[in-house]
KEKE-467052 format. One line per field, with one value per residue (C-alpha): residue in one letter; x, y, z. Coordinates in steps of 0.001 Angstrom, whole numbers, plus 500000, padded with zeros to 6 digits. Example, Ala and Ser with C-alpha at 12.3 -4.5 7.8 and 13.67 -1.06 7.14 Angstrom:
minu c(A, S) $
xx c(512300, 513670) $
yy c(495500, 498940) $
zz c(507800, 507140) $
END
This chain:
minu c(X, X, X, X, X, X, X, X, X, X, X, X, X, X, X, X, X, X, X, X, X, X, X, X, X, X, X, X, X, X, X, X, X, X, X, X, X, X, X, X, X, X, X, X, X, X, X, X, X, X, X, X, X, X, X, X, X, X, X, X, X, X, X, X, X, X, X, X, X, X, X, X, X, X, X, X, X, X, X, X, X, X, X, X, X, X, X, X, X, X, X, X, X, X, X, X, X, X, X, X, X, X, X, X, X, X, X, X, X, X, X, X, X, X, X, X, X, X, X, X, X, X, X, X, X, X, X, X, X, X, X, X, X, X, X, X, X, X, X, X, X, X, X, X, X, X, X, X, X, X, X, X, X, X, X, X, X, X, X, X, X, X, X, X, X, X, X, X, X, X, X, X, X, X, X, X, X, X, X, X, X, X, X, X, X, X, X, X, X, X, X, X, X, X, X, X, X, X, X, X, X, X, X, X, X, X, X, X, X, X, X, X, X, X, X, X, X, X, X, X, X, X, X, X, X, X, X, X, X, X, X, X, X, X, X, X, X, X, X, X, X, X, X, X, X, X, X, X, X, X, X, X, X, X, X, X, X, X, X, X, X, X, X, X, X, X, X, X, X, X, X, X, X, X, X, X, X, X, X, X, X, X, X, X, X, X, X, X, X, X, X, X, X, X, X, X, X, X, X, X, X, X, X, X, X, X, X, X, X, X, X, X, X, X, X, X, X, X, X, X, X, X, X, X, X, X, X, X, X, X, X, X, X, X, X, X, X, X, X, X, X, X, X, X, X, X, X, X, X, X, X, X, X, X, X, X, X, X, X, X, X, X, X, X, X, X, X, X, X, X, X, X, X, X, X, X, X, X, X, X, X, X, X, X, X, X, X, X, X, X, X, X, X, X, X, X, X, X, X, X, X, X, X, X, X, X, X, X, X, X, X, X, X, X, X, X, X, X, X, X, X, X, X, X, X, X, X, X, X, X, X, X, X, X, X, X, X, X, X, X, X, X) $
xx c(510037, 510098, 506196, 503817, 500698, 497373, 494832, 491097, 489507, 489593, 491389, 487938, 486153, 488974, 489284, 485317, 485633, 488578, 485802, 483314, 485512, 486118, 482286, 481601, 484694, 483012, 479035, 478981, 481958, 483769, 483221, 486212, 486188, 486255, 490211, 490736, 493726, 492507, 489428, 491630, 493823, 490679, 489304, 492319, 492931, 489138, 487418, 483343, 483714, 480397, 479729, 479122, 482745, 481572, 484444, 483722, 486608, 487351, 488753, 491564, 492673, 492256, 493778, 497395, 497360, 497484, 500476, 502699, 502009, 505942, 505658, 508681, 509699, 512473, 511816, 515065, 515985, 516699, 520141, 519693, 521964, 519389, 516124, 513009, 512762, 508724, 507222, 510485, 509185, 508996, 506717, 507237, 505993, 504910, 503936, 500766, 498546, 496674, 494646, 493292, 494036, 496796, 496235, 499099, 501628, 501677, 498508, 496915, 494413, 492755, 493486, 493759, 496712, 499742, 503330, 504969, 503140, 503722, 507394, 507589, 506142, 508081, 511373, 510157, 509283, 512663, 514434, 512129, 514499, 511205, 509666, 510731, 509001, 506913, 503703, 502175, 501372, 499417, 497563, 498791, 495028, 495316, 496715, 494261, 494738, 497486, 499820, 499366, 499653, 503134, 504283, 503562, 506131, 508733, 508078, 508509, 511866, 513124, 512819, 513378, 516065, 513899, 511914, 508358, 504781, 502832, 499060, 496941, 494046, 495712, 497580, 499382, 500544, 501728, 503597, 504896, 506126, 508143, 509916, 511187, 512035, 514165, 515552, 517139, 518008, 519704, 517151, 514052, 516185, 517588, 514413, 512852, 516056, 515723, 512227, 512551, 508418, 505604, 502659, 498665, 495893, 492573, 489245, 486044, 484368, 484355, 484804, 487925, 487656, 490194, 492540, 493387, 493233, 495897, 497908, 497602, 499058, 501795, 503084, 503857, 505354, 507603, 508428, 506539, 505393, 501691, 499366, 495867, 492723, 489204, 487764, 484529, 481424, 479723, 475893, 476692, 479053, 479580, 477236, 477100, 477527, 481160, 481417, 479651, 481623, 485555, 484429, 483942, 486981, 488669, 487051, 488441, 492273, 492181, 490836, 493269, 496018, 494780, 494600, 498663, 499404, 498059, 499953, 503609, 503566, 505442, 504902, 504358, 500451, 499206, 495652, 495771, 491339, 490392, 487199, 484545, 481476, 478743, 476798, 473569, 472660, 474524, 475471, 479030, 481999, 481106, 481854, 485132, 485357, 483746, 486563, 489585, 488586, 488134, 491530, 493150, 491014, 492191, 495885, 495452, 493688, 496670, 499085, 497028, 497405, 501249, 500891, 502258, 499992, 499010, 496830, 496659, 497294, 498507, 495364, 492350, 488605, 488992, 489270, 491678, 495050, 493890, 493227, 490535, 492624, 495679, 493191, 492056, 495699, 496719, 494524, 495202, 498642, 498261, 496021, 499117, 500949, 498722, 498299, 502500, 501407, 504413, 503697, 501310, 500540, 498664, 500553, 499352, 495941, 493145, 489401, 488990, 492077, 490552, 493402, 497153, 498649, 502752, 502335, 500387, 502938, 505701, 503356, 502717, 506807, 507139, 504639, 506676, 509736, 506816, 505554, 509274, 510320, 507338, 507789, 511243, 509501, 511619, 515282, 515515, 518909, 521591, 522672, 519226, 518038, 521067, 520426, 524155, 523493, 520267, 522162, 525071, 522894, 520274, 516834, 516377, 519874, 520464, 521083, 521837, 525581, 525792, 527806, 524606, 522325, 525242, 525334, 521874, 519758, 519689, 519163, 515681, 514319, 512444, 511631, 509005, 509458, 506271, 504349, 507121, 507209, 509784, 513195, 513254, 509381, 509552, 508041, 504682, 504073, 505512, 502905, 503662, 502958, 500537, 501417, 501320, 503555, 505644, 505871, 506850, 509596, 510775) $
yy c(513858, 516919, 518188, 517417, 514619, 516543, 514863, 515809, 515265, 517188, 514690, 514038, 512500, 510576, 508892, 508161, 506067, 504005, 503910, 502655, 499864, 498790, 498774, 496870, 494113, 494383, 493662, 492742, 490708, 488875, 485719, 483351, 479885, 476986, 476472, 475326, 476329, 479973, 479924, 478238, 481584, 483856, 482222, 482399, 486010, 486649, 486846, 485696, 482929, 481270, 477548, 478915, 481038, 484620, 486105, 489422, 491064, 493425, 496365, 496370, 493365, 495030, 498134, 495833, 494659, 497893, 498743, 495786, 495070, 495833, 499491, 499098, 496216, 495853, 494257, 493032, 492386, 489284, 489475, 490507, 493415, 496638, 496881, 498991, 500539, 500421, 502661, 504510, 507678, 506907, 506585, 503151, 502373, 498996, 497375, 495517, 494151, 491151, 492293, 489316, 491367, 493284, 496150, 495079, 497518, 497133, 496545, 498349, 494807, 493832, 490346, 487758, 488282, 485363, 484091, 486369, 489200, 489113, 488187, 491455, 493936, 493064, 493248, 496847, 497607, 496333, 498606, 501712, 503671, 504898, 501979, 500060, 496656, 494363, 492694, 490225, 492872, 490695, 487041, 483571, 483172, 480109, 478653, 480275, 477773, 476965, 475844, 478712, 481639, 479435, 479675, 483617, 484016, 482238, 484695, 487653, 486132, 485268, 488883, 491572, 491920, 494471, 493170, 491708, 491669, 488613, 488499, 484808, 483585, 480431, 479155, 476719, 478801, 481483, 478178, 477725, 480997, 481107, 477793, 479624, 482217, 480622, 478877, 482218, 483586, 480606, 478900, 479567, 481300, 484092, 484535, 485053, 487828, 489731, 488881, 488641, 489653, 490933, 489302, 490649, 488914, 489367, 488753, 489877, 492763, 491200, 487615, 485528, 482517, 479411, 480361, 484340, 482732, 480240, 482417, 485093, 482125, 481003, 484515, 485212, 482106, 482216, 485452, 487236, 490696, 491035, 493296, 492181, 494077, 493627, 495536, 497221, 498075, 500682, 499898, 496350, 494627, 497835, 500835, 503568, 506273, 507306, 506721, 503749, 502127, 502869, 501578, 498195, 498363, 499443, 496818, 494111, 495256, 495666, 491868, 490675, 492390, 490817, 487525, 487897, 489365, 486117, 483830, 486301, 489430, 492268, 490528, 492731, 492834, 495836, 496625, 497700, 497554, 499515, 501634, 501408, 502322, 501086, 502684, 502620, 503692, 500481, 498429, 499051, 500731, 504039, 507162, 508421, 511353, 509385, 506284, 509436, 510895, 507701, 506657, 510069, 508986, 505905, 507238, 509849, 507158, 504930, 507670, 508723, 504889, 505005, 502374, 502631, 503222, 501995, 503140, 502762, 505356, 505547, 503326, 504149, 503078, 504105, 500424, 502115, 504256, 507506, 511248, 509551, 507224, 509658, 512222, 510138, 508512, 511702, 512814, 509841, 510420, 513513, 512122, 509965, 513474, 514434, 510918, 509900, 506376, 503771, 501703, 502056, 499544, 500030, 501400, 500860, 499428, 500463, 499615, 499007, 496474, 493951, 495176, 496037, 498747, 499202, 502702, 503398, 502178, 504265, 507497, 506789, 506151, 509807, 510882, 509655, 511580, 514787, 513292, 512871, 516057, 517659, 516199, 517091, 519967, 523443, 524078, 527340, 528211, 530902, 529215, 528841, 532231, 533782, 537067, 537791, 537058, 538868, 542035, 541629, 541192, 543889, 544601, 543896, 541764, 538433, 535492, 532783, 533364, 533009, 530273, 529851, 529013, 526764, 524803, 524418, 524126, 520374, 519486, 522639, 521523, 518450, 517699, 515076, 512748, 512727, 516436, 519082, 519930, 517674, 519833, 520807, 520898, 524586, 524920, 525817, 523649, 520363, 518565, 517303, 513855, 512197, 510611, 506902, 507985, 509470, 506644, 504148, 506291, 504875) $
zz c(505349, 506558, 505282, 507828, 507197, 507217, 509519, 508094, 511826, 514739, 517307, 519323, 516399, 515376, 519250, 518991, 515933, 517952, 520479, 518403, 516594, 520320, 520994, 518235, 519344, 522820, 521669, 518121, 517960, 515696, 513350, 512810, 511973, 514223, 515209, 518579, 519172, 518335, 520528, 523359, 523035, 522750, 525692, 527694, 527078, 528726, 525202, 525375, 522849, 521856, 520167, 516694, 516591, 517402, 519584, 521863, 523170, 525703, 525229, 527764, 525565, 522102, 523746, 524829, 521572, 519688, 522344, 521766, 518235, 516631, 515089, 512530, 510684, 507740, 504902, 503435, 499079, 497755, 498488, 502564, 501768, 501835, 503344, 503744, 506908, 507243, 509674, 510195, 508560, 504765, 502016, 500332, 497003, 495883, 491949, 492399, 493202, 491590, 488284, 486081, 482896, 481652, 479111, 476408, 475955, 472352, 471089, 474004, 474189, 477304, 477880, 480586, 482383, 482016, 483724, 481002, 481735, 485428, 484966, 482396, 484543, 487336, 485637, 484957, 488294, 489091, 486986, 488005, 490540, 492750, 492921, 496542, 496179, 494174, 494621, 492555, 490154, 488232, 488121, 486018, 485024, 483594, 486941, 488739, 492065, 494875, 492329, 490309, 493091, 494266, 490870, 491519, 494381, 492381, 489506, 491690, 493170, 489947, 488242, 491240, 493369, 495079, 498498, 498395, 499126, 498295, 498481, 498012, 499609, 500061, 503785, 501317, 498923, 501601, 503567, 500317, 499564, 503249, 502039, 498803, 500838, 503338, 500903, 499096, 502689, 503503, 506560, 508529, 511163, 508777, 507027, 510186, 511304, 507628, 506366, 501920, 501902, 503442, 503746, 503000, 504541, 503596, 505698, 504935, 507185, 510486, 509023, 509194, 507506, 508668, 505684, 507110, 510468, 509665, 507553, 510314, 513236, 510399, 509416, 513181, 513978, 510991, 511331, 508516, 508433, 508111, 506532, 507223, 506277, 504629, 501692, 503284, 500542, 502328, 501837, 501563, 503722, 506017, 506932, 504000, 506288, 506131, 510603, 510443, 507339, 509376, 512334, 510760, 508922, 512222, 514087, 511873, 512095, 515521, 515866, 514167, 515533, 518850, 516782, 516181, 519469, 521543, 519478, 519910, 521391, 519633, 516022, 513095, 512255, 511245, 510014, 506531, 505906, 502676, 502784, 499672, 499324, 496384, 493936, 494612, 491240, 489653, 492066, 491637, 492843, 494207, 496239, 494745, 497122, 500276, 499212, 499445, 502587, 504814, 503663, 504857, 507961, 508428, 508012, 510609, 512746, 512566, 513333, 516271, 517488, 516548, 514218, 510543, 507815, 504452, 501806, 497537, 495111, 491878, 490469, 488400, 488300, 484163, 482141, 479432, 480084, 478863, 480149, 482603, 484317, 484163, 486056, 488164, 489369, 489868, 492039, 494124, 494459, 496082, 498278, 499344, 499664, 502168, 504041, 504262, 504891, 504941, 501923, 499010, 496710, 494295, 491539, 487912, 488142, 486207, 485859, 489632, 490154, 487555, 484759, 484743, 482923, 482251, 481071, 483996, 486417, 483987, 484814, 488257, 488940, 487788, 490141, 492907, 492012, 492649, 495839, 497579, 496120, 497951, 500952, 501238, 502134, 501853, 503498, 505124, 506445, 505740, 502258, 500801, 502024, 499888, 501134, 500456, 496947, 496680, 498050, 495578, 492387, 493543, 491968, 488146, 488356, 486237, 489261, 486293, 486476, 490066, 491640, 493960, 490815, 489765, 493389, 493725, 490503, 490248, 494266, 494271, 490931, 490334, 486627, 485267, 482650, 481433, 482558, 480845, 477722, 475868, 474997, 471711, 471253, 470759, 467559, 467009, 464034, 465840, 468091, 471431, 471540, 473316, 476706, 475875, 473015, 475163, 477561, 474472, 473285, 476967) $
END
């Protein structure tokens, strides 16, 4: 990338919310579970542990952490022949991640999402040339247990060649999944040297119940890259005040990447925490624009800390694939433009990650064709200035026979699938067709 990130703070207020996550780790602290062997660690590493699992940390501790925690990971295909170079500079884009329903692509139905579905999609995510990995795009309701998010992983290695992300609330499931995957790398020992997936752990604000702690201890050991980060609801679970509502969020990654840090120094954990905020007028889902700018935030925090970043685009809080949710996944892909985080993963969910939608993940693919173009940012040398061939046509002269135009029209232009005009449609009298017709004709 050659287009530079755009950081929305000045550089002071972005170091005093890193100071304020650390003074909430230092005299708030941190719930996790009773685990012994955690607590032992905690303790060891001069943590103030208390009876009732509230850990306080100091900051020269949380500080290390965020130093040695591994900057760059790979995350390798199916076959261990290509990889994703993750924090080495580049945007990565991800199908996912866990709806319940799918929007059907034929009889545009909302309906409880099933093995077929999730097998589908992910053979078209596969297929999709700008799309890097897969998640589990979308659930096996009906197997809505352990069983059922194992049977997930196997889906996901059965139809993609492409590398993984894999997301359950379960430790067994996740020790599950590494078996599967050592078995199609061939051992433990070469899963752990080119890892198949990475791995998303989820606690709650400030909360890490024995589940994220144990899949947090097994992910290290094994050799698993980990995303782990909480979903903050500003005015609920987290101040509502934009400041108040990252430091949480900031507070939680960081204890967790102290978490994976005491049981292996220079493991991959990197704090991933999403920032929400509620409604107060319903209850629900609210603060589009607040939501937008703490995730540039948290982006620019991350780079500040020289840690790689993460964020969701391509997704909509619209429940049907129309000009709503088309708007509205739009405008959060540029947001990506402006963050460059190193993965995003949220491509083609609609009505607040609760449904799936293939056309949406068709439109948002063409978006990312846009957003690399862009950020390929503009070559200025002695060939793309022309000036020679500027001075041979002259003013009013006709460049579309040049050799130049020839050499370089398909490498300067991008062109969408889905926002041009489609050739031909010329004619007055002929209607365009609608996007989702569009899409079908696909």
């Amino acid at each position: 990338m050659t287009t530079q990130p755009h950081d929305p703070l000045p550089e002071a207020d972005a170091r005093r919310l890193v100071e304020a996550a650390l003074q909430i780790l230092r005299d708030t602290g941190v719930k996790f579970d009773p685990d012994r062997r955690v607590m032992d660690l905690f303790s060891a590493a001069g943590c103030e542990v208390s009876a009732d699992g509230m850990v306080r940390f100091d900051s020269r501790l949380v500080l290390d952490s965020i130093e040695t925690v591994a900057k760059r990971v790979r995350i390798w295909d199916r076959a261990g022949n290509g990889f994703l170079d993750v924090g080495g500079g580049r945007t990565y884009f991800f199908a996912g991640m866990t709806a319940i329903q799918v929007l059907d692509p034929t009889t545009g139905e909302r309906r409880r999402s099933t093995r077929d579905d999730l097998a589908a999609i992910t053979r078209v995510a596969d297929a999709l040339p700008d799309i890097d990995g897969v998640c589990v795009t979308c659930k096996i309701v009906e197997h809505s247990n352990i069983q059922g998010d194992m049977e997930e992983f196997a889906v996901l290695a059965a139809n993609t060649t492409k590398p993984l992300e894999f997301l359950s609330e379960s430790d067994e499931a996740f020790a599950a999944a590494i078996e599967m995957a050592a078995a199609i790398r061939g051992g433990a020992d070469r899963l752990a040297e080119k890892p198949y997936f990475i791995h998303q752990v989820t606690p709650l604000p400030l909360y890490f119940a024995k589940e994220h702690i144990d899949q947090i201890v097994r992910g290290v050991e094994s050799g698993i890259p980990l995303l782990v980060g909480t979903v903050t609801m500003g005015g609920a679970t987290a101040p509502i005040s934009m400041a108040g509502n990252l430091a949480v969020g900031l507070a939680t990654d960081f204890a967790a990447m102290v978490l994976s840090q005491l049981v292996r120094r220079g493991s991959y954990c990197v704090g991933c925490s999403d920032i929400g905020y509620i409604d107060p007028a319903t209850g629900g889902i609210g603060g589009l624009a607040q939501r937008y700018l703490s995730d540039m935030v948290m982006c620019q925090i991350r780079r500040l800390l020289g840690l790689p970043t993460t964020c969701g685009a391509g997704a909509a809080r619209h429940r049907a694939f129309n000009q709503v949710s088309v708007a509205q996944a739009s405008l959060s892909m540029m947001q990506a433009f402006y963050k460059q985080p190193a993965t995003c993963d949220y491509l083609g969910l609609l009505d607040n990650s609760l449904s799936y939608s293939p056309h949406l993940l068709l439109f948002d693919h063409d978006l990312i064709g846009l957003l690399r173009h862009l950020w390929n940012g503009v070559r200025v040398d002695d060939e793309t200035l022309a000036l020679d061939v500027i001075r041979a046509v002259g003013p009013r002269g006709n460049f579309l026979v040049q050799r130049h135009t020839a050499k370089h029209c398909r490498s300067e232009l991008w062109t969408s699938r889905y926002l041009m005009p489609q050739r031909g449609a010329s004619r007055a009298d002929v209607p365009e067709p609608d996007l989702i017709d569009r899409i079908d004709q696909d």
